[in-house]
PyMOL Python script that loads the backbone (N, CA, C, O; Angstrom):
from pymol import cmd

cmd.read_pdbstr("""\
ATOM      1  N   UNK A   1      27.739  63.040 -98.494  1.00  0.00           N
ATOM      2  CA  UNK A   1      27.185  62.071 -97.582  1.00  0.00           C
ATOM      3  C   UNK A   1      27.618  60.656 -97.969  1.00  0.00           C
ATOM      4  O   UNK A   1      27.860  59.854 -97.067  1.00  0.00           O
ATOM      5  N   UNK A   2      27.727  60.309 -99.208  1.00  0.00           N
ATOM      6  CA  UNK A   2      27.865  59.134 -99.933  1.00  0.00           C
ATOM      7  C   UNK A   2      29.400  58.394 -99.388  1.00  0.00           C
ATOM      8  O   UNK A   2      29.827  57.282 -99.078  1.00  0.00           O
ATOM      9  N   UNK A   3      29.936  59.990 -99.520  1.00  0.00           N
ATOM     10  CA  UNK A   3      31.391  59.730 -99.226  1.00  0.00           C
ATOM     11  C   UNK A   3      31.849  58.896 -98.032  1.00  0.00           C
ATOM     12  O   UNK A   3      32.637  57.956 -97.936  1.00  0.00           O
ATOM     13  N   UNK A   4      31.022  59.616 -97.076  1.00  0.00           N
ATOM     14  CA  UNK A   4      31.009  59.434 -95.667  1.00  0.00           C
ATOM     15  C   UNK A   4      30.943  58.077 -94.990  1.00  0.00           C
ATOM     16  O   UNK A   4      31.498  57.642 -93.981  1.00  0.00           O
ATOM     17  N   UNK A   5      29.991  57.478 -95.960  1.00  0.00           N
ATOM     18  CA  UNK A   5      29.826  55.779 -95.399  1.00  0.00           C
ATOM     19  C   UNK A   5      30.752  55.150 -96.365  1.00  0.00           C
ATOM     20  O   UNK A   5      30.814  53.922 -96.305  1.00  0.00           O
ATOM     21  N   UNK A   6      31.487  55.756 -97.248  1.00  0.00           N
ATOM     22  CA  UNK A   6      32.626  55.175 -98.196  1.00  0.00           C
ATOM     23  C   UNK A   6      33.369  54.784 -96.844  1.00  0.00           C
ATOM     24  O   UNK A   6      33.381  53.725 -96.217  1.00  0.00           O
ATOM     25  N   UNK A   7      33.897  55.837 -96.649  1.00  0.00           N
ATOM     26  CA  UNK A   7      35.186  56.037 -95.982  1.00  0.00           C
ATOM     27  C   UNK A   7      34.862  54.834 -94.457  1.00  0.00           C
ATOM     28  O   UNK A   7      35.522  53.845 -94.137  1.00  0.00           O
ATOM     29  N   UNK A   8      34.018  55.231 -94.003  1.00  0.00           N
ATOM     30  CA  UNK A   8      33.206  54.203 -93.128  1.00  0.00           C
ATOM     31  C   UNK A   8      33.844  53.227 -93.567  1.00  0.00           C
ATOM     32  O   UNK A   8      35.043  53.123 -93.308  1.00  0.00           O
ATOM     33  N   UNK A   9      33.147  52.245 -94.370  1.00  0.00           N
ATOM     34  CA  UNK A   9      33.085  51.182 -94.761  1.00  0.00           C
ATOM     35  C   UNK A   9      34.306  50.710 -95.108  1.00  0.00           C
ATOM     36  O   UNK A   9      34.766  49.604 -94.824  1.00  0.00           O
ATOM     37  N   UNK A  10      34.956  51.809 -95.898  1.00  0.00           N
ATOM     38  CA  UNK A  10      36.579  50.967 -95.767  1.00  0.00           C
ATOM     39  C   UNK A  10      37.163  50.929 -94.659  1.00  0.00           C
ATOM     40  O   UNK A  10      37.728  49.847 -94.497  1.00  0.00           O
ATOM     41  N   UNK A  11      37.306  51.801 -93.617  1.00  0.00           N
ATOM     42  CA  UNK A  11      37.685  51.748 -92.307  1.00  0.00           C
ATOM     43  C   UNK A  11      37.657  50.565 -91.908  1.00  0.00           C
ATOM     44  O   UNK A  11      38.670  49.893 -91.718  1.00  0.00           O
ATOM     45  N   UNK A  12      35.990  50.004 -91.658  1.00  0.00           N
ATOM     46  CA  UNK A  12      35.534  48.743 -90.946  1.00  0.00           C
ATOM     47  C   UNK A  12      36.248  48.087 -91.624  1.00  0.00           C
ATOM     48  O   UNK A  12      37.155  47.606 -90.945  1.00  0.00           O
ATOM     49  N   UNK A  13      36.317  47.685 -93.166  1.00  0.00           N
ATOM     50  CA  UNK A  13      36.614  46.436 -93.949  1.00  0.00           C
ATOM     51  C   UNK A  13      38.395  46.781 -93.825  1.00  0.00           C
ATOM     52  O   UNK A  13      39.066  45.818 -93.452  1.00  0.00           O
ATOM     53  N   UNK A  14      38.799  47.479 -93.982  1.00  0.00           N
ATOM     54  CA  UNK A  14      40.336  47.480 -93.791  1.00  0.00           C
ATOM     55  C   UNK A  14      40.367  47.058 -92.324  1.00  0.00           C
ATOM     56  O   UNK A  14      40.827  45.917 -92.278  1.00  0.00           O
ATOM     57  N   UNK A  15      40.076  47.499 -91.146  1.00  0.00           N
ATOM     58  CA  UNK A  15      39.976  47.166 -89.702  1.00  0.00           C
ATOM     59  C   UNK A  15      39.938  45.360 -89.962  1.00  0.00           C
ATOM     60  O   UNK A  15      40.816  44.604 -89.547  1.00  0.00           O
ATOM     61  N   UNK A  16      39.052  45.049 -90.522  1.00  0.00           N
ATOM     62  CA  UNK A  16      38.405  43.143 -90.323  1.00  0.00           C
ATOM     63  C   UNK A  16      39.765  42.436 -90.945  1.00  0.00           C
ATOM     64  O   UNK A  16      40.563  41.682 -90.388  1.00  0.00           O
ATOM     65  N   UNK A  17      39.747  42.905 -92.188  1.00  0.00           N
ATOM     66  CA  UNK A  17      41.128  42.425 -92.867  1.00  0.00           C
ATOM     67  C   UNK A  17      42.111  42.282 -92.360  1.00  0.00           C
ATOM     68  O   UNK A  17      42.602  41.156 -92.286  1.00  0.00           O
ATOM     69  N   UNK A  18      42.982  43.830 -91.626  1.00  0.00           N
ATOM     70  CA  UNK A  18      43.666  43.527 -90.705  1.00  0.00           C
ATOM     71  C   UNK A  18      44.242  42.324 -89.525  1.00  0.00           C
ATOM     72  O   UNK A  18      45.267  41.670 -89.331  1.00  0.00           O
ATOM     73  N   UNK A  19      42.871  42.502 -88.895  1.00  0.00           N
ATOM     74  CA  UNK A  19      42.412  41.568 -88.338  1.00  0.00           C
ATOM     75  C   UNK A  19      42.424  40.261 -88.795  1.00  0.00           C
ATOM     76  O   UNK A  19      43.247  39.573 -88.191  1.00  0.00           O
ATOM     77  N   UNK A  20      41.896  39.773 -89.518  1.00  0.00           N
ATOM     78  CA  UNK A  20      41.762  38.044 -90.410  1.00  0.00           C
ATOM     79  C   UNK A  20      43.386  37.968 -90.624  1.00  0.00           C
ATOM     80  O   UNK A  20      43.887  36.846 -90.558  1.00  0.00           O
ATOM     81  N   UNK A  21      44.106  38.918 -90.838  1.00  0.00           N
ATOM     82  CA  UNK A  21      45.666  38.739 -91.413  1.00  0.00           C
ATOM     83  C   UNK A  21      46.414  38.136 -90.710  1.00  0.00           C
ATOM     84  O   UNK A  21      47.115  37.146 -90.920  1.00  0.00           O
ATOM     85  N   UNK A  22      46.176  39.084 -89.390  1.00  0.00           N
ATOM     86  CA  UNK A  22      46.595  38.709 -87.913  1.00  0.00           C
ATOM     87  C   UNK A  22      46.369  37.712 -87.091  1.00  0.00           C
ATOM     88  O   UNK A  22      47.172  37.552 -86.171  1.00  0.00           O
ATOM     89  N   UNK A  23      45.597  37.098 -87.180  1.00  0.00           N
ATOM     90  CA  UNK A  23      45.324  36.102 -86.280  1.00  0.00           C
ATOM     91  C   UNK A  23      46.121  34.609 -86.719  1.00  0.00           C
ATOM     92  O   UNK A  23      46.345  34.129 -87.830  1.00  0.00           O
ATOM     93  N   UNK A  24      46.449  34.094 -85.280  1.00  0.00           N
ATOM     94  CA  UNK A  24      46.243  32.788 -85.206  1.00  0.00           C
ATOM     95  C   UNK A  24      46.076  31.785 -85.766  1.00  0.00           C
ATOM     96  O   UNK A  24      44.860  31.614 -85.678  1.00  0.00           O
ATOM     97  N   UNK A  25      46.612  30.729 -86.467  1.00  0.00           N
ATOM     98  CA  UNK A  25      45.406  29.323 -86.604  1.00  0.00           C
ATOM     99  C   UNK A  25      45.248  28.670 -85.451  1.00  0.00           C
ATOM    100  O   UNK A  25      46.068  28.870 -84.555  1.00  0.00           O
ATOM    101  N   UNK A  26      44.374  27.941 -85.293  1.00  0.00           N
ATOM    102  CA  UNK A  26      43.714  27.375 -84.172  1.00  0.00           C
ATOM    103  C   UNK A  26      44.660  26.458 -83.559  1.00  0.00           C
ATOM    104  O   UNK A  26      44.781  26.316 -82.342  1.00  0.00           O
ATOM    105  N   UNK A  27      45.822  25.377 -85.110  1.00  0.00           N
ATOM    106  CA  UNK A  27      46.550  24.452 -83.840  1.00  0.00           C
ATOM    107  C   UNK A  27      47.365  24.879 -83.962  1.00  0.00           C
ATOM    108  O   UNK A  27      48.190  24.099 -84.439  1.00  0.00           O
ATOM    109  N   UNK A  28      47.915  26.294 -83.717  1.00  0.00           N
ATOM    110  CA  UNK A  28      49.339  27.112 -83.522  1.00  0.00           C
ATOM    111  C   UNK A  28      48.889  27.008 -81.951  1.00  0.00           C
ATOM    112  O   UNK A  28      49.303  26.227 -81.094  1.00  0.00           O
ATOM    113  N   UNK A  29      47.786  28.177 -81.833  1.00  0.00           N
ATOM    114  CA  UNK A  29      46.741  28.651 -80.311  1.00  0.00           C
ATOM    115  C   UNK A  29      46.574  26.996 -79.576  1.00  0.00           C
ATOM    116  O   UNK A  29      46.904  27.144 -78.399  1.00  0.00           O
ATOM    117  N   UNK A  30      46.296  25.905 -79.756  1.00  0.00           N
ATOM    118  CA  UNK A  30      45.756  24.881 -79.589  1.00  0.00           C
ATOM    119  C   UNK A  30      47.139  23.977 -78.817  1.00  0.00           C
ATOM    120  O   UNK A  30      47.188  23.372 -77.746  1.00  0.00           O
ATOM    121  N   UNK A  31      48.189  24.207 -79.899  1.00  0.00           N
ATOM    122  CA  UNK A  31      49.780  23.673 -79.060  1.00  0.00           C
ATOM    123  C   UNK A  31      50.290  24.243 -78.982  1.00  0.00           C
ATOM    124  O   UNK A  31      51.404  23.883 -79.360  1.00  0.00           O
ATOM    125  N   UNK A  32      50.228  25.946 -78.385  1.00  0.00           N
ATOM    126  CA  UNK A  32      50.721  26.825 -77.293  1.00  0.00           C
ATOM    127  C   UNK A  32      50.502  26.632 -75.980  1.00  0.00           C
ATOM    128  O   UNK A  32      51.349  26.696 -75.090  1.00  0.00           O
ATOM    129  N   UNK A  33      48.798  26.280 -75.816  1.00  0.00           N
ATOM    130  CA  UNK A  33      47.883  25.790 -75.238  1.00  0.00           C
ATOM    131  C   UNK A  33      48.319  24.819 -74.152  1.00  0.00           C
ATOM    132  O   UNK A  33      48.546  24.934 -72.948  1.00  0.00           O
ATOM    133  N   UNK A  34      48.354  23.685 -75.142  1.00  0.00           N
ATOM    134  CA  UNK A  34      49.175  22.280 -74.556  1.00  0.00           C
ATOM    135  C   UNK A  34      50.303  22.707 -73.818  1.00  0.00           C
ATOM    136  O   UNK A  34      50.227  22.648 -72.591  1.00  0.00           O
ATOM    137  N   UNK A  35      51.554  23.215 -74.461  1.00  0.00           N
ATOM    138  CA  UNK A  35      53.186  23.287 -73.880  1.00  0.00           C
ATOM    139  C   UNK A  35      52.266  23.802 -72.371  1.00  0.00           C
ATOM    140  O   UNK A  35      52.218  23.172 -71.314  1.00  0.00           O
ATOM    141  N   UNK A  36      51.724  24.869 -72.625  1.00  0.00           N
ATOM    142  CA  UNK A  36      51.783  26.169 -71.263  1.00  0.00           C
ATOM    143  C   UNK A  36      50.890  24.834 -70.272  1.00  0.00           C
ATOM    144  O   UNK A  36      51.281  24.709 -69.112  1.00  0.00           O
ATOM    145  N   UNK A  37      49.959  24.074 -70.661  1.00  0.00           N
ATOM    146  CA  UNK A  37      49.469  23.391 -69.650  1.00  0.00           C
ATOM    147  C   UNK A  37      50.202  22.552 -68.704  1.00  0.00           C
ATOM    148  O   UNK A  37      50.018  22.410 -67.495  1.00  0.00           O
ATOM    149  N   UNK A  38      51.070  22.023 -69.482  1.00  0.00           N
ATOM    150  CA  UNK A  38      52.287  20.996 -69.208  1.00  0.00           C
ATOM    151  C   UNK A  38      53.419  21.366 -68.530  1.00  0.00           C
ATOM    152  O   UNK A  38      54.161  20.510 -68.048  1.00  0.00           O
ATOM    153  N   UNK A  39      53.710  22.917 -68.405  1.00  0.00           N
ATOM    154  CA  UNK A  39      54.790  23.515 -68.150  1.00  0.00           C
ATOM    155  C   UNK A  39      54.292  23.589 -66.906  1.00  0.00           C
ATOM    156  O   UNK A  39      55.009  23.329 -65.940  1.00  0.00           O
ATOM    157  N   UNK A  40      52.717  24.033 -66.737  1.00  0.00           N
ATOM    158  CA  UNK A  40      52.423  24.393 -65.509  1.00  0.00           C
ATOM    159  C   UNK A  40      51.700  22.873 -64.362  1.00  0.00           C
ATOM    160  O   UNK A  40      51.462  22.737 -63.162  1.00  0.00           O
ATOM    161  N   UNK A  41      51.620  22.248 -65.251  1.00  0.00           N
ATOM    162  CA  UNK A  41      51.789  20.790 -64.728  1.00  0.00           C
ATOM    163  C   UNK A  41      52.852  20.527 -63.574  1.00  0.00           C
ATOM    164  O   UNK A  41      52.855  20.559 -62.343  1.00  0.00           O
ATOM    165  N   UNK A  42      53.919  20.200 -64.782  1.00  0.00           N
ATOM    166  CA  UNK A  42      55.391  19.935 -64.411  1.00  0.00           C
ATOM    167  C   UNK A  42      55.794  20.915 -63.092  1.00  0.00           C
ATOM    168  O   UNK A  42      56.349  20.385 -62.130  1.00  0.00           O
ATOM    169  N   UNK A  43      55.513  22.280 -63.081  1.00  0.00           N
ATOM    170  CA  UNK A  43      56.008  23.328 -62.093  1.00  0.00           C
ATOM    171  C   UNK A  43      54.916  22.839 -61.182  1.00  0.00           C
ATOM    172  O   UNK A  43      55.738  22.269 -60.464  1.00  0.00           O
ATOM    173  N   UNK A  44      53.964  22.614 -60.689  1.00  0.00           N
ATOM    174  CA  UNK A  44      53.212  22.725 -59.626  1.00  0.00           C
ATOM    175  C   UNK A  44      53.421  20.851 -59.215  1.00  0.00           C
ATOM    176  O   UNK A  44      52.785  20.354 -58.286  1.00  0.00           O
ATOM    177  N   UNK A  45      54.090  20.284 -59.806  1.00  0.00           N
ATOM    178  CA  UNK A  45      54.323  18.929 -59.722  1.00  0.00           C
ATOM    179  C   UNK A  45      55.892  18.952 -58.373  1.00  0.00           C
ATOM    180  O   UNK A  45      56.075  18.518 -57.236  1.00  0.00           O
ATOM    181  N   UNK A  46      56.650  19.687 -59.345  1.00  0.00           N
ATOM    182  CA  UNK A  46      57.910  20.395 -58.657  1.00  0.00           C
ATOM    183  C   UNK A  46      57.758  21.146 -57.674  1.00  0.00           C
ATOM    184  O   UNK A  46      58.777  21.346 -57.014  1.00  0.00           O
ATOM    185  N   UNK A  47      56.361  21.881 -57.182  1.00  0.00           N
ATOM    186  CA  UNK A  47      56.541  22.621 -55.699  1.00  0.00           C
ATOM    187  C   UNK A  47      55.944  21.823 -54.959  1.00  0.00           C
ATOM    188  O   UNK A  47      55.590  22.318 -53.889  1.00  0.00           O
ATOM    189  N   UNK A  48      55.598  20.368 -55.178  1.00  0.00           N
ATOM    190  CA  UNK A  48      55.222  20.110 -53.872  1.00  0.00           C
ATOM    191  C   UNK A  48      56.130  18.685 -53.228  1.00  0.00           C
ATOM    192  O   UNK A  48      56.550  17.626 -53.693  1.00  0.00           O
ATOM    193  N   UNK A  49      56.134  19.351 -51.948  1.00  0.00           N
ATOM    194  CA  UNK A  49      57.571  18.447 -50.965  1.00  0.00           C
ATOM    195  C   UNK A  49      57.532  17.563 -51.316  1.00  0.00           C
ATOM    196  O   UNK A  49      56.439  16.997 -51.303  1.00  0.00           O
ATOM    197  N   UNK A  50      58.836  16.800 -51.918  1.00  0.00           N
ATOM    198  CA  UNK A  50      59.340  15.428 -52.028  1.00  0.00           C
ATOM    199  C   UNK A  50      60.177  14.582 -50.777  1.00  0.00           C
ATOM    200  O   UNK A  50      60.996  15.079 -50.005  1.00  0.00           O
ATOM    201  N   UNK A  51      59.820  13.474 -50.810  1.00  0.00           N
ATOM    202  CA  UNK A  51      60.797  13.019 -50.184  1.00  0.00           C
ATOM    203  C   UNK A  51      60.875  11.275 -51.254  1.00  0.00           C
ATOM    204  O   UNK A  51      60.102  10.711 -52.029  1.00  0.00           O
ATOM    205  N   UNK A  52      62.284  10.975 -50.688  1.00  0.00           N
ATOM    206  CA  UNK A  52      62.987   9.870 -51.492  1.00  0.00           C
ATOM    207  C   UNK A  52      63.746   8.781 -51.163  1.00  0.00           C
ATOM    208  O   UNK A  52      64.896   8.719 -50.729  1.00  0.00           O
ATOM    209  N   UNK A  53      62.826   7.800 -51.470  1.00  0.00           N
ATOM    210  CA  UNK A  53      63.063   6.193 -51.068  1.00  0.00           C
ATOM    211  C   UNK A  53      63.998   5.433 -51.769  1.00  0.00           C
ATOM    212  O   UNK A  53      63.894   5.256 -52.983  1.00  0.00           O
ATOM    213  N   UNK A  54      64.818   5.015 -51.160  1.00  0.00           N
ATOM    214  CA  UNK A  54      65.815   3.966 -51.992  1.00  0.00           C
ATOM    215  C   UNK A  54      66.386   3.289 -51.100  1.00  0.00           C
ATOM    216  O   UNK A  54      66.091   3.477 -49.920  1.00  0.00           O
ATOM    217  N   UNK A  55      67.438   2.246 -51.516  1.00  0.00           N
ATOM    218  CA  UNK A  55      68.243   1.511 -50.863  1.00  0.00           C
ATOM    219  C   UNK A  55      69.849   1.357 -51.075  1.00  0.00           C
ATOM    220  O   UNK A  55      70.478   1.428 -52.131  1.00  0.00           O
ATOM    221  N   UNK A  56      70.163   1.204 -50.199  1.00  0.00           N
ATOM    222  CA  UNK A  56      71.824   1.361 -50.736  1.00  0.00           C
ATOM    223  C   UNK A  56      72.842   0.162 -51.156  1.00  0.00           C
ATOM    224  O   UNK A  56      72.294  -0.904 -51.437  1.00  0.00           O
ATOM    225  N   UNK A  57      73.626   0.191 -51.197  1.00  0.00           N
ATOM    226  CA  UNK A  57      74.247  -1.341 -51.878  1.00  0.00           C
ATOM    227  C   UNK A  57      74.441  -2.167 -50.652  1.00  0.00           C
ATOM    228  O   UNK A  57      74.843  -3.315 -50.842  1.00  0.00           O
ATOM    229  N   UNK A  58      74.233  -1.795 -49.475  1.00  0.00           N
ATOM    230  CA  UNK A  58      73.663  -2.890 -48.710  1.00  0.00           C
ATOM    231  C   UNK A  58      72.790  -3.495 -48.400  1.00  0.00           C
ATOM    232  O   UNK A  58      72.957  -4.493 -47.699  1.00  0.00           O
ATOM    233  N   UNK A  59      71.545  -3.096 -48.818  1.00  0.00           N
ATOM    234  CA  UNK A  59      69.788  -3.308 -49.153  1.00  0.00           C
ATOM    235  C   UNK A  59      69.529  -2.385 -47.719  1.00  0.00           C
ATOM    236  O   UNK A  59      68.514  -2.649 -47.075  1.00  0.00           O
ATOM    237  N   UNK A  60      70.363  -1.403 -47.267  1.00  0.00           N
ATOM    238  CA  UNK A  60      69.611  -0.599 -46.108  1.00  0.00           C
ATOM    239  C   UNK A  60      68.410   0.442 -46.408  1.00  0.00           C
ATOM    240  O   UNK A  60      68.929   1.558 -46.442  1.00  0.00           O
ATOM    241  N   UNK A  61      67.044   0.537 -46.635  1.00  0.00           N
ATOM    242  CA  UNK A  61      66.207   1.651 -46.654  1.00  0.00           C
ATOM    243  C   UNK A  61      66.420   2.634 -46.446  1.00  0.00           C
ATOM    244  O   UNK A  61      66.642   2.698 -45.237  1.00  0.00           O
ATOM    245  N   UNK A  62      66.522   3.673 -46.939  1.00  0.00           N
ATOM    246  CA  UNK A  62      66.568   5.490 -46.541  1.00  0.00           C
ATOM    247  C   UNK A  62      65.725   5.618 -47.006  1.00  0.00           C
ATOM    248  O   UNK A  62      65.151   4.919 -47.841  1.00  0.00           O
ATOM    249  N   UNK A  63      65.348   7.045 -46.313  1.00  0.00           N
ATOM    250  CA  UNK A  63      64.199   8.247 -46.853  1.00  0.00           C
ATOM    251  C   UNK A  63      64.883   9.146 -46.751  1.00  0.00           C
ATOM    252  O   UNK A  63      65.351   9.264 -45.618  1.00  0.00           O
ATOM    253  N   UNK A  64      65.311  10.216 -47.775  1.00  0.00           N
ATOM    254  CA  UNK A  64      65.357  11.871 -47.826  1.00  0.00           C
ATOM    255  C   UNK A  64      64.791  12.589 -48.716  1.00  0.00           C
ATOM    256  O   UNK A  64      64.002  12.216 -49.584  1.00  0.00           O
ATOM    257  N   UNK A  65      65.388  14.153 -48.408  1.00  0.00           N
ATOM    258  CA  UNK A  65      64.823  14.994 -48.716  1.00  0.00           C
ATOM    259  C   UNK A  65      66.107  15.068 -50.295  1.00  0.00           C
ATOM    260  O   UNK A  65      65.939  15.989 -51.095  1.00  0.00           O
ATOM    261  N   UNK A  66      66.784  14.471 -50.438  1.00  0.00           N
ATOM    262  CA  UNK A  66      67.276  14.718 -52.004  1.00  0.00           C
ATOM    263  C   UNK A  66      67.650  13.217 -52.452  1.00  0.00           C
ATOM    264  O   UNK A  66      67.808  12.359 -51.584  1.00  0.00           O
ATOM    265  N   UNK A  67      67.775  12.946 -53.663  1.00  0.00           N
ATOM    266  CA  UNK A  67      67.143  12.038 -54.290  1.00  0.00           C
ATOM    267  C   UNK A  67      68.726  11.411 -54.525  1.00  0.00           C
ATOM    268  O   UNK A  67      69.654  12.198 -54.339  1.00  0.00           O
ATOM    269  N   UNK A  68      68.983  10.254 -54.858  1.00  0.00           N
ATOM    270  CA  UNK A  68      70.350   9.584 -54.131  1.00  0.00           C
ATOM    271  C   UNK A  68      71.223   9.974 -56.012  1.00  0.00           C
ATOM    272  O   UNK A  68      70.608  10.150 -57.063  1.00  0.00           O
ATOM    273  N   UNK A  69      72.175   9.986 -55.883  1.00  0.00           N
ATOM    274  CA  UNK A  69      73.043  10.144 -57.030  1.00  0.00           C
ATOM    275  C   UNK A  69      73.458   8.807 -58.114  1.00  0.00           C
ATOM    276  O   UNK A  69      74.589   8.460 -57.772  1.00  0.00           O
ATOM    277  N   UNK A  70      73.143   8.228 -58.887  1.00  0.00           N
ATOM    278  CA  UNK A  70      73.669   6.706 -59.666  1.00  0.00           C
ATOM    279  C   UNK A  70      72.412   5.917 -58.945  1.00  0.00           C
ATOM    280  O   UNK A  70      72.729   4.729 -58.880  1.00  0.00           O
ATOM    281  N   UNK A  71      71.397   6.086 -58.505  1.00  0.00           N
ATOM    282  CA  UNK A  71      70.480   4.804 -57.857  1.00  0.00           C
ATOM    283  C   UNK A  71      69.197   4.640 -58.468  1.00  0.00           C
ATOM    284  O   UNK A  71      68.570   5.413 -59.192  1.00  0.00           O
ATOM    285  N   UNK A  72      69.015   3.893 -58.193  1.00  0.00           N
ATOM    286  CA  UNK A  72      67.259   3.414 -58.221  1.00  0.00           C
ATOM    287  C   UNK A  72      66.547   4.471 -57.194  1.00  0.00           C
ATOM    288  O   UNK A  72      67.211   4.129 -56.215  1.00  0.00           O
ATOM    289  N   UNK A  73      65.899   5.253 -56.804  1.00  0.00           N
ATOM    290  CA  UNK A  73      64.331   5.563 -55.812  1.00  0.00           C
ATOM    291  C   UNK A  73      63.016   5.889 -56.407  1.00  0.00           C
ATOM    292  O   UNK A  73      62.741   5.735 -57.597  1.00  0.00           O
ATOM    293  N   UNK A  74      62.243   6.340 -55.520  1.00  0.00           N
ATOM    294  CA  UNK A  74      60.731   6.131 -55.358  1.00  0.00           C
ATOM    295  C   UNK A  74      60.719   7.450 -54.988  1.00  0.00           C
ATOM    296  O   UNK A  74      61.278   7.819 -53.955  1.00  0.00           O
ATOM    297  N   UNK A  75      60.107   8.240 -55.762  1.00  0.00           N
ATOM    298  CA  UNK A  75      59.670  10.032 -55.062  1.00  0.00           C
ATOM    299  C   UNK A  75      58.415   9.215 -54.689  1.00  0.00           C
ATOM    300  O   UNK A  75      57.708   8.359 -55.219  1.00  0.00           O
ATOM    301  N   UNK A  76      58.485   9.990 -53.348  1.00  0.00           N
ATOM    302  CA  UNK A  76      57.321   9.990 -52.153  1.00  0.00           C
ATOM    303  C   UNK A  76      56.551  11.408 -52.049  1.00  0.00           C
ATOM    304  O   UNK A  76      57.149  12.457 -51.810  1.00  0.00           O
ATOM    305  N   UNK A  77      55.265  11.327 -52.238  1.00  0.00           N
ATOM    306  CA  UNK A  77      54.430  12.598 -51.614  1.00  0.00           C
ATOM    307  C   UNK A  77      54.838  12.953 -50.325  1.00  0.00           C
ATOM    308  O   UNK A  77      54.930  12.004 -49.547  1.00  0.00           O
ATOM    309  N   UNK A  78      55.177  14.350 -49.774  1.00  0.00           N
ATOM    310  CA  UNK A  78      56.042  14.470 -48.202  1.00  0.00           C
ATOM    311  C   UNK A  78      54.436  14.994 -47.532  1.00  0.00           C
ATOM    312  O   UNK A  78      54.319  15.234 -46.331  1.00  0.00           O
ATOM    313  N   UNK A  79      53.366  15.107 -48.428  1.00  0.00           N
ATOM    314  CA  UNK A  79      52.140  15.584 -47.873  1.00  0.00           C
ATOM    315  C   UNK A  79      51.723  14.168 -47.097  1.00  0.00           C
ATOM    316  O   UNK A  79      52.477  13.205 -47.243  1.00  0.00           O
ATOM    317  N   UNK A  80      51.055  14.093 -46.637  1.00  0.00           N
ATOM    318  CA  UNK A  80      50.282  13.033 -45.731  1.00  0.00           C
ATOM    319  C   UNK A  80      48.827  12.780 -46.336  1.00  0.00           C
ATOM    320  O   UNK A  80      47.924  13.598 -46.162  1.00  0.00           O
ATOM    321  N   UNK A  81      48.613  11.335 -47.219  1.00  0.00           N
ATOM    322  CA  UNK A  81      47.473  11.157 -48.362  1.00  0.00           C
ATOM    323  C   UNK A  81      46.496  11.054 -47.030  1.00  0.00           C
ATOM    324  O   UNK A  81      46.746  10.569 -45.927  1.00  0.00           O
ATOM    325  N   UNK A  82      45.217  11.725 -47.559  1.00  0.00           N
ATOM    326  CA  UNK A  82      44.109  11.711 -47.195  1.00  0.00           C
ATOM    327  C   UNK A  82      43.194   9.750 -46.842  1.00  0.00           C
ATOM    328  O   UNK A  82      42.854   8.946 -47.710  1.00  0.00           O
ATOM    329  N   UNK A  83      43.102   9.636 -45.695  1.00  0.00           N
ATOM    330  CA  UNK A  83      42.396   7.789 -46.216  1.00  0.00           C
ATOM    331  C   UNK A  83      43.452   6.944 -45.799  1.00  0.00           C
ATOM    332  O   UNK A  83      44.388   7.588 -45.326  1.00  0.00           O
ATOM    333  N   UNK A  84      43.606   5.799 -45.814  1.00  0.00           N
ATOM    334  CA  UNK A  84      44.675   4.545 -45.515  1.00  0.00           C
ATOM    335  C   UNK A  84      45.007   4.222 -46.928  1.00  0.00           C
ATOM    336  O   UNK A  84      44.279   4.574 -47.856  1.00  0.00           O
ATOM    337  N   UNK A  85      45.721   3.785 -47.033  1.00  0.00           N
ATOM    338  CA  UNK A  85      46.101   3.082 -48.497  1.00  0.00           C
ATOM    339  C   UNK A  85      46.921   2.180 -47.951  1.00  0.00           C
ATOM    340  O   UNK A  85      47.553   2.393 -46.916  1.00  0.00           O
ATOM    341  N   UNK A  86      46.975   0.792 -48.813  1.00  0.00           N
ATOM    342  CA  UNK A  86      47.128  -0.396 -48.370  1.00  0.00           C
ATOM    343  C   UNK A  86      47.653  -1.120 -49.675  1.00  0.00           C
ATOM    344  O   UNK A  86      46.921  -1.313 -50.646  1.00  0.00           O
ATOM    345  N   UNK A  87      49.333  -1.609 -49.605  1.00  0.00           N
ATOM    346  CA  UNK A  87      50.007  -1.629 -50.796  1.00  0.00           C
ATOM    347  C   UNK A  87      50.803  -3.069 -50.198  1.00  0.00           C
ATOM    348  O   UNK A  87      51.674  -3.251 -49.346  1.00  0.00           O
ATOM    349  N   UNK A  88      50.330  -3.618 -50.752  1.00  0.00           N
ATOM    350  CA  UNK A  88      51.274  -5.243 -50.786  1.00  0.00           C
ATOM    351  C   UNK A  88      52.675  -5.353 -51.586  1.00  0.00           C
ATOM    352  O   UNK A  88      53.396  -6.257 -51.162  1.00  0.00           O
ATOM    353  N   UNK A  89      53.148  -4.670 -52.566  1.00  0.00           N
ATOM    354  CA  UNK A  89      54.212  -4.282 -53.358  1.00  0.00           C
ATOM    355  C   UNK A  89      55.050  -3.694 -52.687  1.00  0.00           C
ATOM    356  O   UNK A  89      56.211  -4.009 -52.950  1.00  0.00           O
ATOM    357  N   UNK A  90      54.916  -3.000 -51.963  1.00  0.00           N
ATOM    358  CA  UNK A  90      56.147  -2.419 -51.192  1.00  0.00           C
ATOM    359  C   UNK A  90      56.976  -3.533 -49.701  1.00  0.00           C
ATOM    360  O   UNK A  90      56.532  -4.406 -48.955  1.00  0.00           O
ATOM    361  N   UNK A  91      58.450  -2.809 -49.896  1.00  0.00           N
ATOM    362  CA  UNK A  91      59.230  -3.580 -49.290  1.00  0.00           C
ATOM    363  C   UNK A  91      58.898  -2.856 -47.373  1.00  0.00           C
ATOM    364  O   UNK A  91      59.490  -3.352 -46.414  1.00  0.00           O
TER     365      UNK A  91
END
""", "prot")
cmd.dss("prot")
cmd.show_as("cartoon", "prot")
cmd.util.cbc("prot")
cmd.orient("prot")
């Protein structure tokens, strides 16, 4: 009988050990954490419609849908903001 909760008991305590061996530290888990938040930031940042403001070396305004090559622009939300917004800074 004695035996019985031997064997038990090392089971459990070999099982926990295992376990404690295996794991994690917290800021391994903690800045895995971070990257994956950021990644999924960045990607849900990237699916939503752009459009793109700039000017050309004649000071003419465009808007498109791809972003000009060697220039200055402005990524634009292509969603339509909720409310008025009212911006004195812009040309």
């Amino acid at each position: 009988m004695n035996a019985r909760w031997a064997i038990v008991a090392g089971a459990l305590l070999g099982a926990g050990l295992a376990w404690w061996l295996s794991r994690e530290p917290a800021d391994v888990v903690q800045a895995r954490q971070r990257r994956a938040e950021q990644a999924a930031a960045a990607t849900a940042r990237d699916a939503i419609p752009s459009l793109y403001r700039w000017r050309d070396a004649s000071g003419v305004l465009h808007v498109s849908d791809q972003p000009p090559k060697g220039r200055k622009y402005e990524r634009i939300d292509a969603r339509a903001p909720s409310g008025i917004e009212v911006h004195g800074d812009r040309d």
